[in-house]
C-alpha positions in Angstrom: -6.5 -14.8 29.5 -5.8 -14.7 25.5 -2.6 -14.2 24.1 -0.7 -15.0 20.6 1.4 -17.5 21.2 4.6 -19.1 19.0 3.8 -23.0 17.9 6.4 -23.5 15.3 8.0 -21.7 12.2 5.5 -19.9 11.0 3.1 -20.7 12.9 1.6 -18.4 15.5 -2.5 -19.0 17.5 -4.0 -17.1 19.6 -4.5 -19.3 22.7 -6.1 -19.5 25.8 -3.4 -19.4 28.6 -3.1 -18.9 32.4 -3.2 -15.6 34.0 0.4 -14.2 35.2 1.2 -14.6 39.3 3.5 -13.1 41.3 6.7 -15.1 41.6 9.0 -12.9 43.4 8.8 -10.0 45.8 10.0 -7.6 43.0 7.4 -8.1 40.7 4.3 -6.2 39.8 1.5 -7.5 37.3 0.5 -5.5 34.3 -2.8 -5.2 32.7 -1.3 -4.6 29.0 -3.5 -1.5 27.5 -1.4 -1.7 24.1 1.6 -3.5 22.2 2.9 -4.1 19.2 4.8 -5.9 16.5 8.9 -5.5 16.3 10.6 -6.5 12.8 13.0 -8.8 15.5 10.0 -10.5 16.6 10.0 -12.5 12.5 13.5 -13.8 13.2 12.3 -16.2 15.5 8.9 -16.5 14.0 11.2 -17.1 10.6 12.9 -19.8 12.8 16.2 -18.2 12.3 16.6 -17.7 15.9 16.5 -20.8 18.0 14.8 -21.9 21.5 11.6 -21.3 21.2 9.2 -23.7 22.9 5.5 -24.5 21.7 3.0 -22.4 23.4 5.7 -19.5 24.4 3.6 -15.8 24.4 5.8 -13.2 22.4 6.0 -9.5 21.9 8.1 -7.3 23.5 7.0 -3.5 23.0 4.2 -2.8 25.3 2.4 -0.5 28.0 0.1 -0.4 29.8 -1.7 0.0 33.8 -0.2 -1.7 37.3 -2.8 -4.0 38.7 -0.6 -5.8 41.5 2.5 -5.5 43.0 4.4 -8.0 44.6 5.7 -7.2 48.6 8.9 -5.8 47.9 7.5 -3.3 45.5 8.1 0.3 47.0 8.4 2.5 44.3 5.3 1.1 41.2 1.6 2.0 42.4 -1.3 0.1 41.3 -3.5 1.9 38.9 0.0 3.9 37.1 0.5 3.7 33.8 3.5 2.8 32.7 5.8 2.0 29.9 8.6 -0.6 30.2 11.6 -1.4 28.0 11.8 -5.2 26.2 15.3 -5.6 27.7 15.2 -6.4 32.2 17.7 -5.0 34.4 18.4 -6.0 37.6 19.3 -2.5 38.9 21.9 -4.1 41.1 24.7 -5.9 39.0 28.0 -4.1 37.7 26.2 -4.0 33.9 23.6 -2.2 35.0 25.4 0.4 37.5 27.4 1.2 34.3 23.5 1.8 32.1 24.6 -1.5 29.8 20.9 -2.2 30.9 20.4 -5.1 28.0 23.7 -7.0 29.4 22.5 -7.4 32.6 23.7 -10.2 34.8 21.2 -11.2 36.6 17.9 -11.5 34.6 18.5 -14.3 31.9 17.7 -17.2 34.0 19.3 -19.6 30.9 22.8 -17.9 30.6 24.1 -21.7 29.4 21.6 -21.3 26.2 23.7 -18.5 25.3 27.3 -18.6 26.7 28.4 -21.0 24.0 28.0 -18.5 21.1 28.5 -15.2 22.9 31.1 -16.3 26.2 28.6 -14.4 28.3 25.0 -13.8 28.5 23.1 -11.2 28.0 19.7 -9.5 29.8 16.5 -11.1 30.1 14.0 -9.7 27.4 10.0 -10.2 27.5 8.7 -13.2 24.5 11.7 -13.7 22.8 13.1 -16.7 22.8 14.8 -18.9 25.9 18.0 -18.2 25.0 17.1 -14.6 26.5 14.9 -15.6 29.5 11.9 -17.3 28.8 9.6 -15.0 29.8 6.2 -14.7 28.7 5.6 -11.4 26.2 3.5 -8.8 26.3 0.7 -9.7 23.0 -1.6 -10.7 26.4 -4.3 -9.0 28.6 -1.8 -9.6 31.4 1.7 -10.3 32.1 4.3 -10.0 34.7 7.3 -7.5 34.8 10.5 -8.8 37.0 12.6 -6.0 39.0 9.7 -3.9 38.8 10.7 -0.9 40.4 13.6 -0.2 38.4 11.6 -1.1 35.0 8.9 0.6 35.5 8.5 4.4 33.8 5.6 6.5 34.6 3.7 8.4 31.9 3.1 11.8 32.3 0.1 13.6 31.5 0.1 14.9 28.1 1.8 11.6 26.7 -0.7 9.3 25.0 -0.9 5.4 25.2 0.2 5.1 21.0 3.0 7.7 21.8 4.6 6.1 25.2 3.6 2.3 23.4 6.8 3.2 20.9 9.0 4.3 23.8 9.5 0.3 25.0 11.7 -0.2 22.7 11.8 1.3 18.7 12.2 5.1 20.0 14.6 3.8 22.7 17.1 1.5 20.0 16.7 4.2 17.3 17.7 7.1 19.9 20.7 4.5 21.1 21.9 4.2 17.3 22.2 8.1 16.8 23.6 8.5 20.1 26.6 5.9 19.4 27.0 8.0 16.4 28.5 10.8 18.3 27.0 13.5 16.1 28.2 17.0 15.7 26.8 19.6 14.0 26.6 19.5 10.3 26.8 15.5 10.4 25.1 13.8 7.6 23.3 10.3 9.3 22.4 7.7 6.7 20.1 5.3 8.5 19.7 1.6 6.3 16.0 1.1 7.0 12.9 2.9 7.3 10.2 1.1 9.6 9.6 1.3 13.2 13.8 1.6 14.3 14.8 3.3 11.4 12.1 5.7 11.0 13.2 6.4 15.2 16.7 6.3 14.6 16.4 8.8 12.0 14.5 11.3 13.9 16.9 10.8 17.2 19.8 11.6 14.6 17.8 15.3 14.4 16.9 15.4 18.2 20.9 14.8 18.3 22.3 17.4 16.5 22.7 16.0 12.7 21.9 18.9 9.8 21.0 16.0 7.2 19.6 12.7 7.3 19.3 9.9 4.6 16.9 7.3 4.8 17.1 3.8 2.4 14.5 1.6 1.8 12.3 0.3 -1.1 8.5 0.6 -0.1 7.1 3.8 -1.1 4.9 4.5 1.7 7.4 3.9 4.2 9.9 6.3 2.0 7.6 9.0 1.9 7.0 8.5 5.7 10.5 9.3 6.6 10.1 12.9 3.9 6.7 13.7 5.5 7.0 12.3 9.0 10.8 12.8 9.9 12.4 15.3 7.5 14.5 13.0 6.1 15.7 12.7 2.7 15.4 9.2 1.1 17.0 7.1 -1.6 14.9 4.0 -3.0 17.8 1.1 -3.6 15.9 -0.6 -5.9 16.2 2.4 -8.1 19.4 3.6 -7.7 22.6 2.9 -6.7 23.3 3.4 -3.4 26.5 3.7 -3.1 26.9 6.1 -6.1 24.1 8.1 -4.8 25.3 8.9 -1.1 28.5 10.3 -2.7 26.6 12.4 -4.8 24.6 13.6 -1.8 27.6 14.1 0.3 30.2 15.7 -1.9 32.4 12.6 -2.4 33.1 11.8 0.7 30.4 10.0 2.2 27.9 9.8 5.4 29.4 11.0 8.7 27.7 8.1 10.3 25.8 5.1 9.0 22.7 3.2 10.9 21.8 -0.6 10.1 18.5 -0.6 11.3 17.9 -4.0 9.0 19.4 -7.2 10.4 19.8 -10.3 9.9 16.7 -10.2 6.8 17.9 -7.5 4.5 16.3 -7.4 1.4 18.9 -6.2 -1.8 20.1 -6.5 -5.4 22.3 -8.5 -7.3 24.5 -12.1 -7.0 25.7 -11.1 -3.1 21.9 -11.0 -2.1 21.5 -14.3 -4.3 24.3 -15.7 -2.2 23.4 -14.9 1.1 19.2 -15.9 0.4 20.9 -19.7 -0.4 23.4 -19.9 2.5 20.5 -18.6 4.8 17.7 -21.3 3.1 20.2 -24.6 3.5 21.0 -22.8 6.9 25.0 -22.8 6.1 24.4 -19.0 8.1 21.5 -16.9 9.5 22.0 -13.5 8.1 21.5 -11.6 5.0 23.9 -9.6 5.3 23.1 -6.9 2.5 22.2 -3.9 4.4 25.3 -4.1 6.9 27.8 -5.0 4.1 26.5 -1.5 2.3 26.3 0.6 5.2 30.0 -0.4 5.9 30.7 0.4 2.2 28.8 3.7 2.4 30.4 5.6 5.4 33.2 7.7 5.1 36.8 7.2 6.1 37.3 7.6 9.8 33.0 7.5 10.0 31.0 5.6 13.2 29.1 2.4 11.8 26.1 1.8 14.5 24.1 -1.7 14.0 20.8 -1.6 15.1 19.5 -4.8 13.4 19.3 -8.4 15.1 22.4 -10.6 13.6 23.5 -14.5 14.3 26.3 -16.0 12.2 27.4 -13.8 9.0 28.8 -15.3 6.2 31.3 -12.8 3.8 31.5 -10.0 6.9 34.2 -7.2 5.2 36.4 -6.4 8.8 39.3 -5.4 6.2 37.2 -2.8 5.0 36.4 -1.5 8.3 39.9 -2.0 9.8 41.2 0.3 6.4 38.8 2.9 6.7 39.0 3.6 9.9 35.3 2.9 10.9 34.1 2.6 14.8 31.6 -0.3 15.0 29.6 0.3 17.9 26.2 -2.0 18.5 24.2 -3.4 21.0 20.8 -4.9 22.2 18.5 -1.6 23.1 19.6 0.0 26.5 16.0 1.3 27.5 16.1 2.1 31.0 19.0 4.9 30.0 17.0 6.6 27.8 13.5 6.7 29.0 13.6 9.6 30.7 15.0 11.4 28.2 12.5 9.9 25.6 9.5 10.9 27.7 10.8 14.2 28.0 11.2 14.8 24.4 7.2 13.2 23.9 6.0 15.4 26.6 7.6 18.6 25.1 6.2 17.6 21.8 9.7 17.1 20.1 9.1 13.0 19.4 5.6 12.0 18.3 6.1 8.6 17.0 2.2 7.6 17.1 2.5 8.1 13.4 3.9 4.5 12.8 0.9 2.7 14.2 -0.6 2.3 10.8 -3.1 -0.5 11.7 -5.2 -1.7 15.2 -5.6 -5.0 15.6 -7.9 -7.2 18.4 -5.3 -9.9 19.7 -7.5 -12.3 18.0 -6.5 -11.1 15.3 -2.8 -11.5 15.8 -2.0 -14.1 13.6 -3.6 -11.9 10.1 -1.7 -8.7 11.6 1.9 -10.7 12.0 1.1 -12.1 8.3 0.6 -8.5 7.0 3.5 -6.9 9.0 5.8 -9.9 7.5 4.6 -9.1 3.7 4.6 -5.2 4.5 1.0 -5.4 3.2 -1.2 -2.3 3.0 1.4 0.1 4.0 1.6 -1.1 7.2 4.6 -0.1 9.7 3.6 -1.1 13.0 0.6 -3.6 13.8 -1.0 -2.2 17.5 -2.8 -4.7 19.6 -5.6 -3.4 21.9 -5.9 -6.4 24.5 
């Protein structure tokens, strides 16, 4: 079968590769009907994230149709079509029983790649890196899907491919964000960030309760997207101050709540940014850590601080700030499998239509060109699709 495949920093091919086999009784075999590009997916393409191995298939946000199922399958069907979250649960482990469905115990078969820097490992996730699993990703005709039963989500009539395609994982982290956020009414979310996650978590923050939501970012397209697409206001930081301005907006006091849907390659302004873009090039740290920094800046005293974007090791990281305002930090590697359901529901009663980000369609042969655009953020596009 095809499939893009990693071959060094900056440097991705489209390759010939074997067709996916059952390995254990749990698993099923997925002809992949569409999948996309993930702005995590450039950290390792970047080379900013390690353990990548030459030939390794990536992508993680995919659906697609059941073609085989492995013996102990009793609950996935051949022929359904299905949607499945980047991160693998077991189902069985104490992580999962408790819906911490990315920290699960039992599906990163290289826990010693990561026990080093974190103490303990996390989930399994599909094409992204070792260090989480190994397992080949979803830019393929085919692939395989571990602990398929409990991974697996049906898509009900009345839910498209595009729509369910952005329920794997950008609806899923952006819906997470808001929900850490705790929203009440009359909360004021500002959301650092406004592709794929951002644009999700802002429209979750509505689906949740908030009365006004900010969204920052610096491409004009993707701004208006948020206005048009969302209802969101938005604030352009390369024109104003951001700071400045989300006082304005809020009265003094600040955001209720503040999302980093960025990470660890924030663009910004000024000497910090100049800092962070040399530490990060002589690889003395990983991050830029622009958007976090200001997000933590932004929210008001006693607000909720919920980090979305993909971070290593962060020079300059302000915990007095956060420790004298007050702030809860919550973060975490998308939880898909706990809101899925609730995610289909919303598509299926026509509250969340996020086929609106899949600006461009793309043959996998063309994956290569489509990751080169996505990086530059050429021709206003947001999400690249693939059609296998």
């Amino acid at each position: 079968m095809r499939a893009i495949c990693w071959n060094g920093v900056n440097k991705l091919a489209v390759e010939t590769v074997p067709d996916p086999i059952i390995v254990n009784p749990g698993d099923a075999i997925l002809k992949v009907r569409l999948s996309t590009t993930c702005g995590s997916d450039l950290h390792f393409i970047d080379g900013y994230i390690p353990t990548m191995k030459e030939g390794d298939v990536i992508g993680h946000e995919f659906m697609g149709e059941i073609v085989d199922v492995g013996p102990g399958v009793r609950k996935v069907r051949k022929g359904e079509r299905v949607v499945v979250p980047s991160f693998i649960g077991c189902g069985q482990c104490w992580y999962c029983g408790k819906q911490l469905w990315s920290l699960c115990d039992n599906t990163n078969p290289h826990p010693y790649l990561q026990e080093p820097l974190l103490g303990y490992p996390t989930g399994g996730i599909y094409g992204y890196t070792h260090a989480f699993g190994g397992y080949a990703g979803s830019h393929a005709q085919y692939m395989r899907l571990a602990h398929a039963d409990t991974n697996c989500f049906p898509v009900p009539d009345g839910v498209s491919d595009v729509q369910a395609l952005f329920l794997s994982d950008a609806a899923p982290t952006g819906y997470m964000g808001a929900d850490f956020c705790a929203i009440e009414p009359g909360d004021t979310v500002a959301v650092w960030g406004c592709g794929g996650v951002g644009l999700m978590a802002q429209k979750s923050a509505f689906l949740l309760g908030a009365e006004r939501v900010i969204g920052i970012d610096r491409f004009p397209e993707r701004l208006r997207m948020a206005r048009e697409q969302v209802g969101s206001e938005t604030i352009d930081y390369t024109a104003t101050d951001v700071v400045y301005a989300l006082k304005d907006m809020t009265g003094g006091r600040g955001p209720d709540a503040c999302i980093d849907a960025v990470g660890m390659e924030a663009h910004g302004e000024g000497l910090e940014y100049a800092y962070d873009r040399i530490k990060q090039v002589l690889h003395l740290h990983t991050d830029r850590g622009e958007a976090m920094r200001q997000a933590i800046l932004c929210c008001r005293k006693g607000g909720t601080l919920s980090v979305l974007g993909v971070y290593g090791m962060m020079d300059k990281f302000p915990i007095g700030t956060i420790m004298n305002k007050g702030l809860t930090l919550r973060t975490a590697q998308q939880h898909g499998q706990r809101y899925l359901p609730r995610l289909l529901e919303h598509a299926q009663r026509g509250e969340l239509d996020p086929s609106f980000m899949a600006t461009h369609r793309f043959s996998l042969e063309d994956g290569p060109r489509a990751y080169e655009m996505f990086k530059k953020k050429q021709d206003g596009l947001v999400r690249a699709v693939f059609e296998p």
